[in-house]
Every structure is written in structure tokens, then in C-alpha cells.
SERO-4910 file (N, C-alpha, C, O; in steps of 0.05 Angstrom, whole numbers):
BEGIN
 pado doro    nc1    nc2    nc3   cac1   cac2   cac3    cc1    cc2    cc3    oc1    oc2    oc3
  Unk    A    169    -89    -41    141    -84    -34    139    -71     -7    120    -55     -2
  Unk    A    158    -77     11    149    -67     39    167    -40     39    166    -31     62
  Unk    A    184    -22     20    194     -3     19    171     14      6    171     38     14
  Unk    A    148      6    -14    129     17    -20    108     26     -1     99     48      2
  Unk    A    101     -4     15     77      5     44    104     24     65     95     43     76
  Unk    A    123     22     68    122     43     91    116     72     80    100     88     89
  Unk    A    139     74     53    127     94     38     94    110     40     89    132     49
  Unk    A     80     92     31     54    102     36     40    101     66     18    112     69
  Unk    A     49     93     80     45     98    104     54    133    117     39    150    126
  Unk    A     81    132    112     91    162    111     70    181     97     57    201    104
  Unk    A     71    167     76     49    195     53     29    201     66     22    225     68
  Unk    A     14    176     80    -12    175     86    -11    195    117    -28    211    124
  Unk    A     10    187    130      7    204    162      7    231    157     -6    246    172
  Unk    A     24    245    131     36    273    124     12    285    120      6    303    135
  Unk    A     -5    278     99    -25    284     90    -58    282    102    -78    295     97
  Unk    A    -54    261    118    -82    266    140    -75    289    154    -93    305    157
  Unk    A    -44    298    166    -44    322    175    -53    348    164    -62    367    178
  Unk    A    -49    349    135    -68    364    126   -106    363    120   -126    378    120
  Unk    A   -102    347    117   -139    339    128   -149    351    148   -168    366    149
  Unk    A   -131    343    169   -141    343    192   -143    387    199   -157    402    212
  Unk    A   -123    390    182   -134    429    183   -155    431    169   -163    454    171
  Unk    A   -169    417    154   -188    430    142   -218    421    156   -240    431    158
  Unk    A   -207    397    163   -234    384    183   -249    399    208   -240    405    230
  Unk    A   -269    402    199   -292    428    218   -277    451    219   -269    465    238
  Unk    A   -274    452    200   -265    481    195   -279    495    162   -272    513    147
  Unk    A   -296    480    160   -322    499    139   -304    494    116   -304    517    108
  Unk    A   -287    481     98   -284    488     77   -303    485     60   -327    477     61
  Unk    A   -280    497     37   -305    511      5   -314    486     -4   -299    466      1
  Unk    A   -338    482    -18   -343    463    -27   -354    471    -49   -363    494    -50
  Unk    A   -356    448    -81   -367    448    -93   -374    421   -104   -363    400    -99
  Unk    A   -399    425   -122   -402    392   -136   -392    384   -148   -376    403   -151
  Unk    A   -384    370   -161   -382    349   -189   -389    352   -215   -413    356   -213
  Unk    A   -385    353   -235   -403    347   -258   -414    326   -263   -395    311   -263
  Unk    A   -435    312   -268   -450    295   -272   -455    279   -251   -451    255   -254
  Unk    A   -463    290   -227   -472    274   -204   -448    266   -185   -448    258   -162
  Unk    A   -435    269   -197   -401    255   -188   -403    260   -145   -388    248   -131
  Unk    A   -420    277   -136   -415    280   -115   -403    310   -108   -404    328   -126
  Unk    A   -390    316    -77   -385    337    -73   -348    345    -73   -337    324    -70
  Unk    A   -332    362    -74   -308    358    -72   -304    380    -56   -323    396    -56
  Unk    A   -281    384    -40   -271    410    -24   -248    414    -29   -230    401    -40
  Unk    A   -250    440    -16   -214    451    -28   -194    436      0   -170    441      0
  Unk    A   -202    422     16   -191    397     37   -177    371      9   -154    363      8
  Unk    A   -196    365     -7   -193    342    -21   -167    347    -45   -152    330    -56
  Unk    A   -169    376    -49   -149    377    -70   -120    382    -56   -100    371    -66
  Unk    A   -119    401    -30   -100    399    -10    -88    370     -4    -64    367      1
  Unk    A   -101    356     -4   -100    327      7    -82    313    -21    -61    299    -21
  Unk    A    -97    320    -40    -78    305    -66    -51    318    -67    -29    309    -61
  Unk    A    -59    341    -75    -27    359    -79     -8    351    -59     14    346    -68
  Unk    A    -10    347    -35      8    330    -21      9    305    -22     27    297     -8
  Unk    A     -2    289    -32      3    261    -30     26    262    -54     49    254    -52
  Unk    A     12    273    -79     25    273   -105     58    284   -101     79    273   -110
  Unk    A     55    307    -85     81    305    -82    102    293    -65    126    296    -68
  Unk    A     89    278    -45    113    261    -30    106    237    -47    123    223    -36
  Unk    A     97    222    -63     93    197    -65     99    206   -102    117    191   -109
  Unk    A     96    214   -113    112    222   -140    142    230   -140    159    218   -153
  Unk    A    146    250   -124    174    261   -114    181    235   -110    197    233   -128
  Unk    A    182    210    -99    200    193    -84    203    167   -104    219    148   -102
  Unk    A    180    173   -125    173    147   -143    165    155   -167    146    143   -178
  Unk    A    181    180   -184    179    185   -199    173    173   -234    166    184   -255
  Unk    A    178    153   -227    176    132   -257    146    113   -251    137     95   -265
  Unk    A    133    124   -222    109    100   -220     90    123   -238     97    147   -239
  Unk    A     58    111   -256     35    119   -257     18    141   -233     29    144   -211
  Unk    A      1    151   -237    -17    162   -220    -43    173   -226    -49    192   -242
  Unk    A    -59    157   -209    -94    153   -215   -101    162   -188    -95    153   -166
  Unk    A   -115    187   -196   -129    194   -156   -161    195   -171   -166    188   -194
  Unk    A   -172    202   -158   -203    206   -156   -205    247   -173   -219    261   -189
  Unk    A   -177    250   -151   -178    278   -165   -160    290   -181   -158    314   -176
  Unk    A   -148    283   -196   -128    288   -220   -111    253   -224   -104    236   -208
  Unk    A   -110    257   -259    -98    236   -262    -73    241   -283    -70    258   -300
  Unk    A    -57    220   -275    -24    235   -303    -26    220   -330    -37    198   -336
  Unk    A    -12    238   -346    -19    220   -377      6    202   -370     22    208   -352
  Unk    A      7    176   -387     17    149   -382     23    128   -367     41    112   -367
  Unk    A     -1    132   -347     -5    120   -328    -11     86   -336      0     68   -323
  Unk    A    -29     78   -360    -28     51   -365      7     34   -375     13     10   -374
  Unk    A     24     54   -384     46     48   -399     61     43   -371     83     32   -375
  Unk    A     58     46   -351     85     50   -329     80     20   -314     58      8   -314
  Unk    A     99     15   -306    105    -11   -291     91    -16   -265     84    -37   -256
  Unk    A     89      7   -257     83     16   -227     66     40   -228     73     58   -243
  Unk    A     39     43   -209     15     57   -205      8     63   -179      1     48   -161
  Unk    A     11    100   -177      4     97   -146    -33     97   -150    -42    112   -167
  Unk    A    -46     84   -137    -74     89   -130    -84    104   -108    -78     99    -84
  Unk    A   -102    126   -117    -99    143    -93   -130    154    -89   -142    162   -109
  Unk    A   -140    156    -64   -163    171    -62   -160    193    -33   -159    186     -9
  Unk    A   -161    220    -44   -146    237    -26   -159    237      4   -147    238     25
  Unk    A   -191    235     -2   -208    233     23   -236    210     18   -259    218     14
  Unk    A   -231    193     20   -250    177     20   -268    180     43   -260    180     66
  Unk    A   -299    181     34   -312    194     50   -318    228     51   -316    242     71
  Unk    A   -323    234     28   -317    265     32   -341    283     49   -338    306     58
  Unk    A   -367    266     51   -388    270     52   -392    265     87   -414    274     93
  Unk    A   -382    257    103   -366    247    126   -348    262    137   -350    270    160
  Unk    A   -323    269    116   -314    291    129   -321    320    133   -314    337    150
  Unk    A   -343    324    105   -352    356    112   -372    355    138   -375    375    152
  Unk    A   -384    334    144   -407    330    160   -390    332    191   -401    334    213
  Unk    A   -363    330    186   -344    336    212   -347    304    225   -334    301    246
  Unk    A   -360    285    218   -356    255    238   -324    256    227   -311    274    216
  Unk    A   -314    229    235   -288    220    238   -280    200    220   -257    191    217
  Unk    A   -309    190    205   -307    164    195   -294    175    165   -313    173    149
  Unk    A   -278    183    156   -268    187    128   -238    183    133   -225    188    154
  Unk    A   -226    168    102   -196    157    107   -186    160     75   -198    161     54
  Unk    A   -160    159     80   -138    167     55   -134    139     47   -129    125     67
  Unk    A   -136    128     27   -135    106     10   -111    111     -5   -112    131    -20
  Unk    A    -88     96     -5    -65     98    -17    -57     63    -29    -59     43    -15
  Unk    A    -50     64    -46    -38     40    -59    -24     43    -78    -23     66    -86
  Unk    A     -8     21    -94      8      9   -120     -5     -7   -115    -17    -18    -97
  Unk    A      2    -11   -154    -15    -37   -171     17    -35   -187     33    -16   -192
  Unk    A     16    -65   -191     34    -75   -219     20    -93   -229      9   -110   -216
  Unk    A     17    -90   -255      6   -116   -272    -21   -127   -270    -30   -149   -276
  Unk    A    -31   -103   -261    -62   -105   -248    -64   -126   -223    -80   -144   -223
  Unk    A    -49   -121   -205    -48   -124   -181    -34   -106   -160    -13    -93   -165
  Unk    A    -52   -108   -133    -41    -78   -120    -23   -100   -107    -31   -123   -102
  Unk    A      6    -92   -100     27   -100    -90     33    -83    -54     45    -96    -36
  Unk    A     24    -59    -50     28    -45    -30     -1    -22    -27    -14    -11    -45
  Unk    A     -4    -19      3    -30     -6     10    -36      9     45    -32      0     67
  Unk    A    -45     31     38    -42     40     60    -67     60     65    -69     80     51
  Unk    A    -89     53     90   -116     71     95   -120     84    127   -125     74    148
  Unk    A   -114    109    120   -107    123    148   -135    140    155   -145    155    138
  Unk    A   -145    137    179   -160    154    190   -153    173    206   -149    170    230
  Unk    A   -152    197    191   -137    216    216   -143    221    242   -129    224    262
  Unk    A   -174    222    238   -188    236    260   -192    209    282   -202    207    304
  Unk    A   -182    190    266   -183    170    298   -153    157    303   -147    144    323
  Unk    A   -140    162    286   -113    152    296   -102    119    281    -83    106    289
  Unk    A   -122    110    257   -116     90    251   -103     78    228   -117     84    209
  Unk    A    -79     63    220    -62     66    204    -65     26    192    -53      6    200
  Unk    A    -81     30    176    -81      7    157    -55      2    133    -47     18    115
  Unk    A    -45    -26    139    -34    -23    118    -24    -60    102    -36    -81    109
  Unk    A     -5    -59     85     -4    -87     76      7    -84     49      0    -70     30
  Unk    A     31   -104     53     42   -108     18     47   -139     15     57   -154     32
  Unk    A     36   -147    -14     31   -161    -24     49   -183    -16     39   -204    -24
  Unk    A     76   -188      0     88   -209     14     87   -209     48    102   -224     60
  Unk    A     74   -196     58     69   -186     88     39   -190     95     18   -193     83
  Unk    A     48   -186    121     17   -191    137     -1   -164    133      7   -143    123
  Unk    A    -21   -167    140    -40   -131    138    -37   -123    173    -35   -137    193
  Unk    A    -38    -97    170    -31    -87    201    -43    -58    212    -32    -39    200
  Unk    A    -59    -52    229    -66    -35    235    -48    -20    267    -50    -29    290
  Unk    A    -36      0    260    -20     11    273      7     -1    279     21      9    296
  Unk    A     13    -21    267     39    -36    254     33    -66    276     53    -80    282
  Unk    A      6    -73    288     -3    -88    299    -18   -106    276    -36    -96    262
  Unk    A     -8   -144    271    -24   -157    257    -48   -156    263    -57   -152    286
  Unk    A    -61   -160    235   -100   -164    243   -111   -189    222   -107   -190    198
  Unk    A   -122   -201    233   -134   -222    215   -172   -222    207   -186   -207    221
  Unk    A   -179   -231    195   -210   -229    185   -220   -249    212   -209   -262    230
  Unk    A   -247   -241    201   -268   -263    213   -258   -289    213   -242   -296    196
  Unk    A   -267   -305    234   -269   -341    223   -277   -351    221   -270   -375    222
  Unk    A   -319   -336    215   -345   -355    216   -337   -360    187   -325   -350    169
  Unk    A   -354   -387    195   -354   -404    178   -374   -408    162   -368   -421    143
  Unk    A   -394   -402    162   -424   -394    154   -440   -379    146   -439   -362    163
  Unk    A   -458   -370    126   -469   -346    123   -483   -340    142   -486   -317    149
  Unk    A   -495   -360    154   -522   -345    183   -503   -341    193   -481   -350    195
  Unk    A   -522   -312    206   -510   -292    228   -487   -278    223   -472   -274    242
  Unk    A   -480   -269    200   -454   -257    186   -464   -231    182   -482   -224    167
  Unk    A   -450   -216    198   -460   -181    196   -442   -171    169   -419   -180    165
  Unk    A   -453   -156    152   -453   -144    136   -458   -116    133   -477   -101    138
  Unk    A   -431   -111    121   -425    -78    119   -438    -71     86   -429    -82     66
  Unk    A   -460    -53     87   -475    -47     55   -489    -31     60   -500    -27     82
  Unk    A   -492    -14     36   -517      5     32   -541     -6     38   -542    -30     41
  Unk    A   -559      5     40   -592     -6     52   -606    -11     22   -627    -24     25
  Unk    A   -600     -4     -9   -599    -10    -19   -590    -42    -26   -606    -59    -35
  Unk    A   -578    -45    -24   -561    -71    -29   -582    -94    -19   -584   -115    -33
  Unk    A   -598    -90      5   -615   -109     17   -630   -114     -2   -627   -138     -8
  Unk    A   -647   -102    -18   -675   -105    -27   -681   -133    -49   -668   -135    -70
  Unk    A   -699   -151    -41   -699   -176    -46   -694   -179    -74   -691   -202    -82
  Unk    A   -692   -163    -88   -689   -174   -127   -661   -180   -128   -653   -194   -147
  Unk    A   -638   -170   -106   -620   -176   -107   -615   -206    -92   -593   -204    -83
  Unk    A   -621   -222    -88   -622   -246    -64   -637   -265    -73   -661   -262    -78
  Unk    A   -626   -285    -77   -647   -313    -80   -647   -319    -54   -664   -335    -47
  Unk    A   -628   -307    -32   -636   -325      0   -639   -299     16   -639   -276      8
  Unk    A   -643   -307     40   -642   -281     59   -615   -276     65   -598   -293     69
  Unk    A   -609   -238     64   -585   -241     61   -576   -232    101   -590   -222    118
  Unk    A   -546   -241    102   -535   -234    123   -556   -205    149   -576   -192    143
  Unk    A   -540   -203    178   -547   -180    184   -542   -154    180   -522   -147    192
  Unk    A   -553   -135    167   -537   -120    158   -526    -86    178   -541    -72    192
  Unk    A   -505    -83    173   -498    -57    195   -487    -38    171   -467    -45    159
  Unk    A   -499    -14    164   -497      4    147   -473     25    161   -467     31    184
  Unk    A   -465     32    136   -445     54    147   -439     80    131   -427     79    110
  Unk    A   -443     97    138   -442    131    115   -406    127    113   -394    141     96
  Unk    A   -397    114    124   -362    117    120   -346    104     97   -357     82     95
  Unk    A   -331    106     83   -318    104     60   -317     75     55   -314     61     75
  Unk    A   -318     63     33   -309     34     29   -284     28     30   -281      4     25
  Unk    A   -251     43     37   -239     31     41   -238     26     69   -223      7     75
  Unk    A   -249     37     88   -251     35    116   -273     16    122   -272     11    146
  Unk    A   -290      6    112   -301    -19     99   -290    -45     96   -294    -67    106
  Unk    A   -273    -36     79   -258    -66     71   -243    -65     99   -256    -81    114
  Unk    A   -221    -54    114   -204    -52    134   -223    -61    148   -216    -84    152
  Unk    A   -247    -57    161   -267    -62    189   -279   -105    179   -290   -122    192
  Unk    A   -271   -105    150   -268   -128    144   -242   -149    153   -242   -171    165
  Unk    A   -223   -135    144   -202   -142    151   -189   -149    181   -171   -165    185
  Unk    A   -203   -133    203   -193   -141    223   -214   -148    236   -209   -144    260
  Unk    A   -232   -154    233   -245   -178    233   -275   -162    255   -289   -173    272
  Unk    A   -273   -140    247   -304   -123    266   -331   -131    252   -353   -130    262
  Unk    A   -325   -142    220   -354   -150    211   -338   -185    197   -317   -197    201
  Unk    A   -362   -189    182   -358   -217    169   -353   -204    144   -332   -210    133
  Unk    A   -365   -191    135   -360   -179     99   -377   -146     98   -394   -134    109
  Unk    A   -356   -144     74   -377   -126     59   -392   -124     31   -387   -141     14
  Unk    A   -406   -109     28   -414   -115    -10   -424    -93    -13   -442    -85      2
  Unk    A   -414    -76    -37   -422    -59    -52   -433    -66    -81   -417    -75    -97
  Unk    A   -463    -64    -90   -466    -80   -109   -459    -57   -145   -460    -64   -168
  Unk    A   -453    -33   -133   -458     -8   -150   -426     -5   -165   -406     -1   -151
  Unk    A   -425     -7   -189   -397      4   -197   -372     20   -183   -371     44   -184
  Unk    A   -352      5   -169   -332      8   -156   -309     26   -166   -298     20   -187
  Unk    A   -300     48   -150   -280     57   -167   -260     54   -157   -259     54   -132
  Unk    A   -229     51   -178   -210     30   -165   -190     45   -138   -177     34   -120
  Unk    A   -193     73   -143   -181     81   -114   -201     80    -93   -190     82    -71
  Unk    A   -230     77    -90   -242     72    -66   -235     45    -61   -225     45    -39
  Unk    A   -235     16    -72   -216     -4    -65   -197    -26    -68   -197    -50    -66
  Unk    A   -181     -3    -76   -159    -23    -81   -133    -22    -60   -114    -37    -64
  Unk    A   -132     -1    -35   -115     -1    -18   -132    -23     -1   -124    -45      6
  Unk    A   -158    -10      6   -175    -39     31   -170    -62     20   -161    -78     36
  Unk    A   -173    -71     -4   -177    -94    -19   -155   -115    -13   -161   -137     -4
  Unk    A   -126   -105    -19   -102   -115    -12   -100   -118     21    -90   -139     31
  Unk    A   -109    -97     37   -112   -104     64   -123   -128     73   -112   -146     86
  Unk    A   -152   -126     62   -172   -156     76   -156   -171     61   -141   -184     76
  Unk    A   -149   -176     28   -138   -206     28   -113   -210     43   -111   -234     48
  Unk    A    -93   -197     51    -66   -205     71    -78   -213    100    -65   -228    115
  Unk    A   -108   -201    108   -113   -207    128   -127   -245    127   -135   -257    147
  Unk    A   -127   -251    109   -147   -272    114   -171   -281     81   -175   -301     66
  Unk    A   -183   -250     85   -205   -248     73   -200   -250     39   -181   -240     26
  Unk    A   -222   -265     28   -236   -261      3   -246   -240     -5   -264   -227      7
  Unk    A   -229   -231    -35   -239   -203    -50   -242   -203    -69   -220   -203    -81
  Unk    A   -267   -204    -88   -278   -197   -110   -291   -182   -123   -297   -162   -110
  Unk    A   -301   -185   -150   -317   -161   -156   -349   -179   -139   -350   -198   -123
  Unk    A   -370   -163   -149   -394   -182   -136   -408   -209   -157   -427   -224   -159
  Unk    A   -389   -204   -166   -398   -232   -183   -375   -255   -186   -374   -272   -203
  Unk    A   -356   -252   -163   -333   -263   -150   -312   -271   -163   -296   -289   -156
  Unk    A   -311   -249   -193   -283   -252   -204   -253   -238   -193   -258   -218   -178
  Unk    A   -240   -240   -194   -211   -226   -188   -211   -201   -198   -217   -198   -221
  Unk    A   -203   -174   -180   -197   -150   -186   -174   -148   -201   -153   -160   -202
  Unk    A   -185   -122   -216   -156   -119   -232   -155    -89   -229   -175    -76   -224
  Unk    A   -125    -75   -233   -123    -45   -235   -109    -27   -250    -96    -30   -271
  Unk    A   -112    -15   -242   -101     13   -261   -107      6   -294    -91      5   -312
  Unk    A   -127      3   -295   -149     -3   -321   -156     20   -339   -161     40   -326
  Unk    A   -157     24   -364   -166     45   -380   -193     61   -361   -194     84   -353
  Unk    A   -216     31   -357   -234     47   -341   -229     35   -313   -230     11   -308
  Unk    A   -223     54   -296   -216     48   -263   -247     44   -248   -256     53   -226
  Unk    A   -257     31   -264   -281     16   -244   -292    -14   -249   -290    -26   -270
  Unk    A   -305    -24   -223   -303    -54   -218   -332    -52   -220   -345    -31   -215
  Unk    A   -344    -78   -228   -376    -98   -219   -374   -101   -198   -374   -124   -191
  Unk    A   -371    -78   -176   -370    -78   -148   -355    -94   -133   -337   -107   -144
  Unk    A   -360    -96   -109   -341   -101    -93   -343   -130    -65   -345   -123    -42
  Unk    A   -343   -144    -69   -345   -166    -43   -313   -171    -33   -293   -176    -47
  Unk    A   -315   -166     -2   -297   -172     13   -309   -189     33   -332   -183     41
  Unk    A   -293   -223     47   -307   -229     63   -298   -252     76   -285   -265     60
  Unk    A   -299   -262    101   -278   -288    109   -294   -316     86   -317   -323     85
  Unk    A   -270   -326     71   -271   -333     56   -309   -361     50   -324   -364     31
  Unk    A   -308   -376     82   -334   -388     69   -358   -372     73   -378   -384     65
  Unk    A   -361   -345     84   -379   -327     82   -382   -314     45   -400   -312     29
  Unk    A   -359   -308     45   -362   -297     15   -373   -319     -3   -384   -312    -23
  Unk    A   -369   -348      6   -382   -369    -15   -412   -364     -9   -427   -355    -26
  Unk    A   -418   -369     11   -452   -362     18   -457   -333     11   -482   -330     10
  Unk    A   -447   -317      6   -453   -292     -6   -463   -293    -29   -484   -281    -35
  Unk    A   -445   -311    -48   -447   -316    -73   -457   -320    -82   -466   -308   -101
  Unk    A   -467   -352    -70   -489   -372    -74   -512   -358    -68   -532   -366    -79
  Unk    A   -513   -337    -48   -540   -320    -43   -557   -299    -64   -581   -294    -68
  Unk    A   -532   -289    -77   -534   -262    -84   -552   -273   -124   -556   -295   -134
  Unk    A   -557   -253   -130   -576   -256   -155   -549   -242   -179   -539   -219   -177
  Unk    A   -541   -267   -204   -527   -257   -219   -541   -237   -239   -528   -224   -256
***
């Protein structure tokens, strides 16, 4: 497992270097089909390198990105999970807040994970028998114990009372990617996060493995156990959170 996280650690430094050429530097952009959002010719640069240091080196693993996926990826033992630029909408906008989401799953569990921000220098990572670590420095979650006063990373959406039988947490919004989300969970800058909108499994399944090595509780939002590399690679959203916060989350939130 920890020959996989350095692995993706490598992938992940190689390849923000290419990010980082395309960042404010105007690339092409186009949309999506069906709302899907925006993509750039940064995001496909970004895969084609990941794919090839992290395929080249692990040739017999699966591979699921956001932007190309391989045929027999459910049949393989091993799955890289990959999202080339999380945050794409962040990085064309030239802020800093967008990050490379890299992981393995076995058995529908991610075993190794790795979320790099290029433009600030920060290197998330964590395998399934190790601590989580940002810049190869341990980090642990929150240690409130309570839902009052628990800042909360969410869409401004997410507030609106039909969702809440209680008042929910304070909340601090962020235009930046959910795996850099889960990580700002993980080392302990918020109490939780919650996405209540259909999750897709490379936005978090590298953070996901992070906050739980750090401490933290991770579920979907109706607080079952994640699973991955799934026919369909999306979750009943996403709660990350120091563990008796995520109970008051729970107990808060409207099934």
C-alpha cells in the first residue's frame, strides 16, 4: 500500500507540473455534453500524463478518470481513481484552489491516495495502513466534540431548511474542489464537510481515504460506507467529519 501512495504522490507532483503550464495561460476550453460542466485542453494534458506514469508502472491496475475511462476496469483487482483537475472552474478562473485527486481502490475500498495542489505547494496523501500526511508531515481531524459551533465546508445550497430538522453547523463555502475539502477536513482547518448532490467517485475517493487515516468519519450523506470503482462511479453524496460531529450531522440532517 505505501509503494502505491508514494507512487501517486510522484504521479501527482509530475503532473501538477503540467497544470501548472497551462494555469493563466488562457487555455481552450469547451463544455460538456449534458451539463457535465467545462473541460480544457489543461485537463486532458493532465490525464494523458497521469495515465501514463501511473498505468506504465501498474499496468494490470483498472482506470476510471473523470476524463477517459479503460474497458475492464470492474474485472481488475486494482483501480487507479483519478480526477485530472479537480476544480476546473477554479483553475480557468486562475485562483489556486484546484487539485489532482489520485487514488486505488481494491474491493471497493480505496487502499492508497494522493491530492496535490500545485499552485500552493500542497501534497496530501495516505494509504490504507499509514497515517494521512500533508507534505510528508502527519495531520489529524478536528476534536470537537459537538455539533454547535462546527464550521462546515458546503454549497450554500446544502443550507436551505427542507434539508435540516435542526439548525445546521456554521457554514464556510468554498468554489474549490471536494477533494481539497475532504483534506481541509482532514487536517483539521474545518469540523466537516457535506455535499448533499450525487458524488463522483474520483472527486472523493483520494480526500475520503485521507480524512479517514486522519481521524475523521466518511460517508455517503445518509452515513453508509463508500464503495468504489462501481459500474456507476457515483455516491448519495458525501459527509466527511470528526467523528461526534458527523453523528450530530446525521441526527440533524433530513433523510
Amino acid at each position: 500500500m505505501s509503494g502505491d501512495r508514494v507512487l501517486l504522490e510522484q504521479a501527482a507532483r509530475a503532473a501538477g507540473a503540467v497544470a501548472l503550464r497551462y494555469w493563466r495561460q488562457a487555455p481552450e476550453v469547451w463544455e460538456k455534453a449534458d451539463g457535465a460542466g467545462p473541460v480544457s485542453e489543461a485537463d486532458l494534458a493532465v490525464d494523458a500524463r497521469l495515465a501514463a506514469d501511473l498505468r506504465g508502472a501498474r499496468p494490470d491496475y483498472g482506470w476510471l478518470s473523470e476524463e477517459s475511462a479503460a474497458p475492464g476496469r470492474l474485472a481488475a483487482g486494482r483501480c487507479f481513481i483519478v480526477d485530472p483537475i479537480d476544480g476546473t472552474r477554479a483553475f480557468l478562473d486562475g485562483t489556486p484552489d484546484f487539485a489532482l485527486s489520485l487514488a486505488v481502490a481494491e474491493a471497493g475500498r480505496v487502499t492508497a491516495a494522493a491530492v496535490f495542489l500545485p499552485a500552493q505547494d500542497r501534497l496530501y496523501s495516505a494509504s490504507a495502513d499509514g497515517p494521512a500526511l500533508l507534505n510528508g508531515a502527519p495531520i489529524r481531524c478536528s476534536g470537537r466534540d459537538r455539533l454547535d459551533g462546527a464550521t462546515l465546508l458546503s454549497a450554500r445550497s446544502t443550507l436551505m431548511p427542507e434539508h435540516w430538522r435542526a439548525v445546521p453547523p456554521v457554514r464556510r463555502m468554498f468554489r474549490s474542489s471536494l477533494a481539497w475539502r475532504l483534506c481541509l477536513v482532514a487536517e483539521g482547518a474545518f469540523d466537516a464537510m457535506l455535499t448533499l448532490r450525487p458524488s463522483w467517485e474520483w472527486d472523493i475517493a483520494a480526500g475520503g481515504l485521507i480524512a479517514e487515516r486522519a481521524g475523521a468519519r466518511v460517508t455517503d450523506r445518509l452515513g453508509a460506507a463508500l464503495r468504489f470503482n462501481r459500474e456507476d462511479p457515483r455516491t448519495a453524496g458525501c459527509l466527511a467529519a470528526a467523528p461526534q460531529v458527523h453523528a450530530g450531522l446525521l441526527a440533524a440532517l433530513c433523510r
